[in-house]
mmCIF file of the C-alpha atoms, coordinates in Angstrom:
data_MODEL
# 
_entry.id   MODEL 
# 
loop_
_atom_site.group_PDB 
_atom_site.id 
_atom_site.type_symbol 
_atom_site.label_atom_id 
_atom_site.label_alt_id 
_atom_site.label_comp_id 
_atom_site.label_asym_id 
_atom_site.label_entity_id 
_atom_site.label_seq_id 
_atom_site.pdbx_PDB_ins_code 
_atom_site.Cartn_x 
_atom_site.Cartn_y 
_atom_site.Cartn_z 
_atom_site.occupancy 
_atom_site.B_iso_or_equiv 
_atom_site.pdbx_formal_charge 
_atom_site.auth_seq_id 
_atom_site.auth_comp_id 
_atom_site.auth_asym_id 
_atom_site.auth_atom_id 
_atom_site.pdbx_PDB_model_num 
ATOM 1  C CA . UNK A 1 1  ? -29.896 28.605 -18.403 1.00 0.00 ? 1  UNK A CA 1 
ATOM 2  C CA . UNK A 1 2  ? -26.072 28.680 -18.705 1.00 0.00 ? 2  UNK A CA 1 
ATOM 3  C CA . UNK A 1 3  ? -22.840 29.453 -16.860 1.00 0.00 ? 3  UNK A CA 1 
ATOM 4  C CA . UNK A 1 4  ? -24.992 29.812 -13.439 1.00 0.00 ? 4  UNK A CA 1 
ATOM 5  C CA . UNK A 1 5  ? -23.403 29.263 -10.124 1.00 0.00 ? 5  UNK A CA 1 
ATOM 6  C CA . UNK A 1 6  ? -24.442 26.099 -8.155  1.00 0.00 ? 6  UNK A CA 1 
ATOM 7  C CA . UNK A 1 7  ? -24.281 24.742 -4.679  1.00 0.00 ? 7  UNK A CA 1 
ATOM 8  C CA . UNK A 1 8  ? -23.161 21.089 -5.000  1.00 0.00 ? 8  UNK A CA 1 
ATOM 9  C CA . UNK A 1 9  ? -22.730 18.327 -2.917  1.00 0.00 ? 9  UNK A CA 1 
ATOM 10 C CA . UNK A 1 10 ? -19.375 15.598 -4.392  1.00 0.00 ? 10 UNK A CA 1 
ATOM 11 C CA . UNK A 1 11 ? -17.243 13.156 -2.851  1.00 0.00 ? 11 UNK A CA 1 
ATOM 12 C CA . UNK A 1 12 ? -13.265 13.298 -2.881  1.00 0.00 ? 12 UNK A CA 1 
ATOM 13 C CA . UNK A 1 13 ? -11.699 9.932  -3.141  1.00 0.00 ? 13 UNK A CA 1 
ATOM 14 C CA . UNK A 1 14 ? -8.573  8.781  -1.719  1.00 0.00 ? 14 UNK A CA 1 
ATOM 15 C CA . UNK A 1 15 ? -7.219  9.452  -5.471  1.00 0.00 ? 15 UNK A CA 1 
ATOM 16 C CA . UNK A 1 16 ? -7.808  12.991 -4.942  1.00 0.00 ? 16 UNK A CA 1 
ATOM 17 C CA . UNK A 1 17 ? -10.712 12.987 -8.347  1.00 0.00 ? 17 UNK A CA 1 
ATOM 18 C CA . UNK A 1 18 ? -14.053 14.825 -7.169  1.00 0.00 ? 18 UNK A CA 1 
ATOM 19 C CA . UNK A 1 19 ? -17.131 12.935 -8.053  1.00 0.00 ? 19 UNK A CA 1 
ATOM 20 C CA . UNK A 1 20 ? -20.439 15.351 -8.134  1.00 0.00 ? 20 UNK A CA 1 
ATOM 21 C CA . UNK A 1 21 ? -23.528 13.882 -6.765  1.00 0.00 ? 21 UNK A CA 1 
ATOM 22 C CA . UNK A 1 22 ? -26.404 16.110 -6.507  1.00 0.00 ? 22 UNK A CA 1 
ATOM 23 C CA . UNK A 1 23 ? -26.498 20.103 -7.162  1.00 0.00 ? 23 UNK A CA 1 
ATOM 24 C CA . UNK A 1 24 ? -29.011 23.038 -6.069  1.00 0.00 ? 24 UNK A CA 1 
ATOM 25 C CA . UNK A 1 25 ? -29.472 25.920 -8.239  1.00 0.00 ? 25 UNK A CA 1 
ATOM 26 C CA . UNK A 1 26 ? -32.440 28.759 -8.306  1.00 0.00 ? 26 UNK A CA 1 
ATOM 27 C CA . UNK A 1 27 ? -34.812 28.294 -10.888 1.00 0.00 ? 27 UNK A CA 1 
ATOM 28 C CA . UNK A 1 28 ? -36.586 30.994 -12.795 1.00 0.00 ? 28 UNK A CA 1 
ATOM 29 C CA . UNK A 1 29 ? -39.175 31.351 -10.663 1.00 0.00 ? 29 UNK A CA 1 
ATOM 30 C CA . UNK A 1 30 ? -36.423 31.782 -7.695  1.00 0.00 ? 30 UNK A CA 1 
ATOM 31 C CA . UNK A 1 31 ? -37.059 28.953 -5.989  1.00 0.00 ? 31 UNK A CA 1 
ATOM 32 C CA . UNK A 1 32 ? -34.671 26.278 -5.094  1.00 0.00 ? 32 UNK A CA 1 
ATOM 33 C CA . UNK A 1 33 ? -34.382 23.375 -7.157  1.00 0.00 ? 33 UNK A CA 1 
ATOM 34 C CA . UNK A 1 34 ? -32.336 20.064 -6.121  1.00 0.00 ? 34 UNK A CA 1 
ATOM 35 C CA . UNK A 1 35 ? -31.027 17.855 -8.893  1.00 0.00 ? 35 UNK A CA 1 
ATOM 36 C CA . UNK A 1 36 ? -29.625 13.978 -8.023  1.00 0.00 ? 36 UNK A CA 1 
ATOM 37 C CA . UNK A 1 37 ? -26.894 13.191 -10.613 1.00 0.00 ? 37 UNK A CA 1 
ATOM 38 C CA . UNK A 1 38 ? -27.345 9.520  -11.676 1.00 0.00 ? 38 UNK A CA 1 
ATOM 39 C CA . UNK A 1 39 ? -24.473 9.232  -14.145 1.00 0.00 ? 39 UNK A CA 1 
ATOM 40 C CA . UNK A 1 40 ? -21.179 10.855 -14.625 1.00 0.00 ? 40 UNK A CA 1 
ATOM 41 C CA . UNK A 1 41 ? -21.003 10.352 -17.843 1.00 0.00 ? 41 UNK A CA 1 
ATOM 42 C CA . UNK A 1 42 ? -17.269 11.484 -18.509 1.00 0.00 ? 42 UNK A CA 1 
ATOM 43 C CA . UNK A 1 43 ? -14.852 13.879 -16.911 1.00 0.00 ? 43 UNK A CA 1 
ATOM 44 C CA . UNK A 1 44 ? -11.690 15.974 -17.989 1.00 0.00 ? 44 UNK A CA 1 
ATOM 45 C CA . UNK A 1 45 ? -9.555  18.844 -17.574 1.00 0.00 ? 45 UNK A CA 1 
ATOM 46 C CA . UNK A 1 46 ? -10.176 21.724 -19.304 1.00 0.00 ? 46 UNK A CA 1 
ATOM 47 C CA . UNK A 1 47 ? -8.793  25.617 -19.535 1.00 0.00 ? 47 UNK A CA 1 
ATOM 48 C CA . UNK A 1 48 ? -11.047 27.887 -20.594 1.00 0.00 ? 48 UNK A CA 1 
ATOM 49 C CA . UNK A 1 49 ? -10.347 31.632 -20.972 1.00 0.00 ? 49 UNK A CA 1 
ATOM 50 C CA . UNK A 1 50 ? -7.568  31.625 -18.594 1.00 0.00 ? 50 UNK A CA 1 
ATOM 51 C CA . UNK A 1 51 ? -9.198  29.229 -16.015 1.00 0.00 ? 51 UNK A CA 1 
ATOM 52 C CA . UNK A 1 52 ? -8.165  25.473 -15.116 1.00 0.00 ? 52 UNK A CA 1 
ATOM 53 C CA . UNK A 1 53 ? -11.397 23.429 -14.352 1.00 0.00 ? 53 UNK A CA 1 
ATOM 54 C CA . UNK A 1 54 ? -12.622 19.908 -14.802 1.00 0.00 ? 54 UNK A CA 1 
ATOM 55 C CA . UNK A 1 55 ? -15.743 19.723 -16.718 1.00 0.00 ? 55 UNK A CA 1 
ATOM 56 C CA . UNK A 1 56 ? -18.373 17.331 -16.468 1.00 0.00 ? 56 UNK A CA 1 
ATOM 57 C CA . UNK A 1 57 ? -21.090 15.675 -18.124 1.00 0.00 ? 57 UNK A CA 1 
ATOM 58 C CA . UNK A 1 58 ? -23.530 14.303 -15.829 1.00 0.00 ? 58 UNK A CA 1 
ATOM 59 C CA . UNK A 1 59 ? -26.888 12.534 -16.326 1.00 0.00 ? 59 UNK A CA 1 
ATOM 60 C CA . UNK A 1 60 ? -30.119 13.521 -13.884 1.00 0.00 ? 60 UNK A CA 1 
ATOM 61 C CA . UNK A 1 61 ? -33.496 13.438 -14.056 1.00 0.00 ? 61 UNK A CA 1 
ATOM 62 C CA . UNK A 1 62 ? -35.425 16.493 -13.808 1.00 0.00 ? 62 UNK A CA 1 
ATOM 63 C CA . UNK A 1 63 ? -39.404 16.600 -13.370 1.00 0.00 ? 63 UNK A CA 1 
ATOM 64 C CA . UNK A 1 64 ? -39.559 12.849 -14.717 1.00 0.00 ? 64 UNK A CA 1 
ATOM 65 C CA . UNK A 1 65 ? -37.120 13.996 -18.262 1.00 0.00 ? 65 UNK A CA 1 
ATOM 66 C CA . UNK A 1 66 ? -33.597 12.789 -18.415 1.00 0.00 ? 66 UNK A CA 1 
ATOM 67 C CA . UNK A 1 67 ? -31.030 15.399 -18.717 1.00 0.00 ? 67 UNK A CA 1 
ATOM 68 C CA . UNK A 1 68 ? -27.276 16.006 -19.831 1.00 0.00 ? 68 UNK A CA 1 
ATOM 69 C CA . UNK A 1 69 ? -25.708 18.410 -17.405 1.00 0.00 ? 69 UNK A CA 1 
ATOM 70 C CA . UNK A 1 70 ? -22.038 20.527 -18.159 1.00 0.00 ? 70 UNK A CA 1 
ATOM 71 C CA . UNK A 1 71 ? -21.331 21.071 -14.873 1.00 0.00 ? 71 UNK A CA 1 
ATOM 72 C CA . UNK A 1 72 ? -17.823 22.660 -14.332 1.00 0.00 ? 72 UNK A CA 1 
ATOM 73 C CA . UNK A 1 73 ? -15.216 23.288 -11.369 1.00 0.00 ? 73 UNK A CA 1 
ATOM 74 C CA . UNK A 1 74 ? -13.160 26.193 -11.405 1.00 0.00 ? 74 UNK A CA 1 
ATOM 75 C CA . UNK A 1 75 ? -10.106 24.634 -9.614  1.00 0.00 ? 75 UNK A CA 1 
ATOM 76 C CA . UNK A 1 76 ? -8.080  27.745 -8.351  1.00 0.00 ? 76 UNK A CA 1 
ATOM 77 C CA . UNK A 1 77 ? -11.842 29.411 -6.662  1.00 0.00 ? 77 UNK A CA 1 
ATOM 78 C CA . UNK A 1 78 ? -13.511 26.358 -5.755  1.00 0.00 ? 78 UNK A CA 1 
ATOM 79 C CA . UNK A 1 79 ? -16.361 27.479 -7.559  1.00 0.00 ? 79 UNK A CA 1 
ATOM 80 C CA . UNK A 1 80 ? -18.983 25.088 -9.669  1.00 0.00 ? 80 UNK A CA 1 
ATOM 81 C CA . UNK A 1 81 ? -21.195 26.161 -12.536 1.00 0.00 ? 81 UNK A CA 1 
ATOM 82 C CA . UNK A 1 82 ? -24.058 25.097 -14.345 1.00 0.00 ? 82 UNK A CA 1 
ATOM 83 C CA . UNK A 1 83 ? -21.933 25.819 -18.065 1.00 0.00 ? 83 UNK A CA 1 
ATOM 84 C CA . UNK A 1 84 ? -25.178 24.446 -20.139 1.00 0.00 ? 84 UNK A CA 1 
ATOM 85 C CA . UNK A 1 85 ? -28.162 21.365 -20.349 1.00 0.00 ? 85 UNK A CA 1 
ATOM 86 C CA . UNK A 1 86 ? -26.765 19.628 -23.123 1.00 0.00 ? 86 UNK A CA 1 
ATOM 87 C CA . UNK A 1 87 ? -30.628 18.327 -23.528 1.00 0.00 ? 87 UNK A CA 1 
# 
């Protein structure tokens, strides 16, 4: 599963830097899966083909496996993506 859109959930700070916390995607079966991020691991701005975003790597467990998450925020559409699971 890559580059998928997401519904998230993330908090805004004062300091204006978005902090995800938990995610909801549609899983193969098309049902609707919620993930809890435990751990941001690290955060920066990227450009990709054109597009500003800030990218994230973000720790969760998933049916009792941890996982790495790419999760990324497409800053001029307000849109987040699932880019990859790392593992």
């Amino acid at each position: 599963m890559s580059n998928v859109q997401i519904e998230m959930i993330s908090v805004c700070g004062v300091d204006g830097n978005l902090t995800p916390l938990r995610f909801r995607l549609e899983d193969d079966a098309h049902q609707l899966q919620t993930v809890a991020i435990r751990q941001v691991v690290c955060s920066q701005r990227i450009q990709y083909a054109g597009v500003d975003a800030l990218q994230y790597l973000c720790k969760a467990e998933v049916q009792g496996r941890e996982k790495l998450f790419e999760l990324r925020y497409a800053i001029r559409t307000h849109r987040w993506s699932l880019f990859r699971v790392v593992y």
